[in-house]
VEXDREN-2710 file (C-alpha; in Angstrom, 1 decimal):
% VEXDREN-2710
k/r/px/py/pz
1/UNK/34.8/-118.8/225.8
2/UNK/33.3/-120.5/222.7
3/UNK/30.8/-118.2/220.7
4/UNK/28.1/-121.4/218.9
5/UNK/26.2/-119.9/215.8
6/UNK/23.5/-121.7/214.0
7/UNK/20.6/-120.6/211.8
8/UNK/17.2/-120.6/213.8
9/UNK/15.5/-123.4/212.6
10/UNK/18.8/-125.6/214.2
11/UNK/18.3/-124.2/217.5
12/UNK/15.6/-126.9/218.4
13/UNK/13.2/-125.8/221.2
14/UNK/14.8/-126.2/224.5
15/UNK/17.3/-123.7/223.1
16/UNK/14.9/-121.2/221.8
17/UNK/13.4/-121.4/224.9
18/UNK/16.4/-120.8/226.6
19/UNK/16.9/-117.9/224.7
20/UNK/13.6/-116.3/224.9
21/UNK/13.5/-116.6/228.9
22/UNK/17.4/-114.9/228.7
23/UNK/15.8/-111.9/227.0
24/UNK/12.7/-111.9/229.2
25/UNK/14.9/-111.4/232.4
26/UNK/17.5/-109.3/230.7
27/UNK/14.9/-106.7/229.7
28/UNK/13.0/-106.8/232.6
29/UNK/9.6/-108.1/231.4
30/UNK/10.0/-105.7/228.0
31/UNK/10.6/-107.8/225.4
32/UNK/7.4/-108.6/223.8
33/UNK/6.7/-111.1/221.2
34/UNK/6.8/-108.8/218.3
35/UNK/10.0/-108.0/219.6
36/UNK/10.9/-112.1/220.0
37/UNK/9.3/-112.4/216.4
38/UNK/12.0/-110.1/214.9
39/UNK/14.9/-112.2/216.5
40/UNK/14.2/-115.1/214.7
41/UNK/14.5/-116.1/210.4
42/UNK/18.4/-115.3/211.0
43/UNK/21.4/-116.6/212.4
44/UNK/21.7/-117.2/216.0
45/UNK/25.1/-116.7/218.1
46/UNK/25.1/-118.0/221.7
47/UNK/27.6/-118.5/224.7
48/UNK/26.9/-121.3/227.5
49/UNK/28.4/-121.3/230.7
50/UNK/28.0/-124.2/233.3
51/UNK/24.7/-122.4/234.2
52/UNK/23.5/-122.3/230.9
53/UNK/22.7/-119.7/228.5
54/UNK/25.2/-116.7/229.2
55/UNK/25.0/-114.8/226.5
56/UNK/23.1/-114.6/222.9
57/UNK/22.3/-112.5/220.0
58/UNK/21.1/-113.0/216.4
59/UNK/20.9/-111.1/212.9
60/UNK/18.4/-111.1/210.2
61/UNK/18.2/-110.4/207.1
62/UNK/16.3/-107.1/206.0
63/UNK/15.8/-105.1/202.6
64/UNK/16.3/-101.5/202.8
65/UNK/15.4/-99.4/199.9
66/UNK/17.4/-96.1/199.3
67/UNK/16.7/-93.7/196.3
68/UNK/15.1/-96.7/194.3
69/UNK/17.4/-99.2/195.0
70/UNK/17.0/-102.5/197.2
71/UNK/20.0/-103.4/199.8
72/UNK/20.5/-106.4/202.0
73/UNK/21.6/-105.5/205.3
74/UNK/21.6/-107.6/208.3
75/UNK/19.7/-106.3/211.5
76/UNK/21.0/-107.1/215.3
77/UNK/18.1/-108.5/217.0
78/UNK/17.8/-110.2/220.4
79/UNK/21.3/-109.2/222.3
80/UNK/21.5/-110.3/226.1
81/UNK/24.3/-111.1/228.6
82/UNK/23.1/-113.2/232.0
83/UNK/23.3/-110.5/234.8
84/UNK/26.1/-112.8/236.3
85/UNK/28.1/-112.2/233.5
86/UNK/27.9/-108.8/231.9
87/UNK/31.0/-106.1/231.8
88/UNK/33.1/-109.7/231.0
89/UNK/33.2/-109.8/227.3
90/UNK/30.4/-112.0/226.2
91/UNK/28.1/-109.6/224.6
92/UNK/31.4/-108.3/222.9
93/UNK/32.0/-111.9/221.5
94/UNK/29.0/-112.5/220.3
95/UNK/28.7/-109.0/218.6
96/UNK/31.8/-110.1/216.9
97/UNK/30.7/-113.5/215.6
98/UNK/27.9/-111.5/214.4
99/UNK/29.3/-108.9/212.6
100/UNK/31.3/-111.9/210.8
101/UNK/27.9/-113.1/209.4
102/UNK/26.7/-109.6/208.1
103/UNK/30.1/-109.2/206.1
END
């Protein structure tokens, strides 16, 4: 399986679309767009299959401050498998190829 990553603004449209209606039907109707709002800004990692979009996540950047001091950490937003694909490794790979991008 090949895990794509891109920043959002290289996702283009029919992507992002693609994307947003994945998280739609993987949450069952509950992913708002406040919630779709704070998957974007970061960096996108996506698996297609022959049916499409199988599997995608993303990470953006955040500041947390602790005792006085700012930090950069990266936040996990937007993390779906395809119903036809969970419990195969997918959400696993793309986890991974995010985690490379917030070391």
């Amino acid at each position: 399986m090949t895990v794509t990553t891109a920043p959002t603004h290289e996702l283009g449209a029919a992507r992002l679309a693609a994307v947003r209606a994945l998280l739609d039907t993987a949450f069952d109707g509950d992913f708002s767009d406040d919630d779709w709002d704070h998957t974007l800004g970061g960096v996108h990692a996506w698996i297609e299959d022959g049916r499409g979009l199988a599997a995608h996540g993303s990470v953006v950047q955040r500041r947390v401050l602790h005792r006085g001091r700012s930090y950069r950490v990266g936040y996990v937003e937007g993390v779906a498998v395809r119903a036809d694909r969970r419990r195969q490794g997918l959400g696993g790979a793309v986890m991974a190829a995010l985690e490379r991008v917030i070391d």
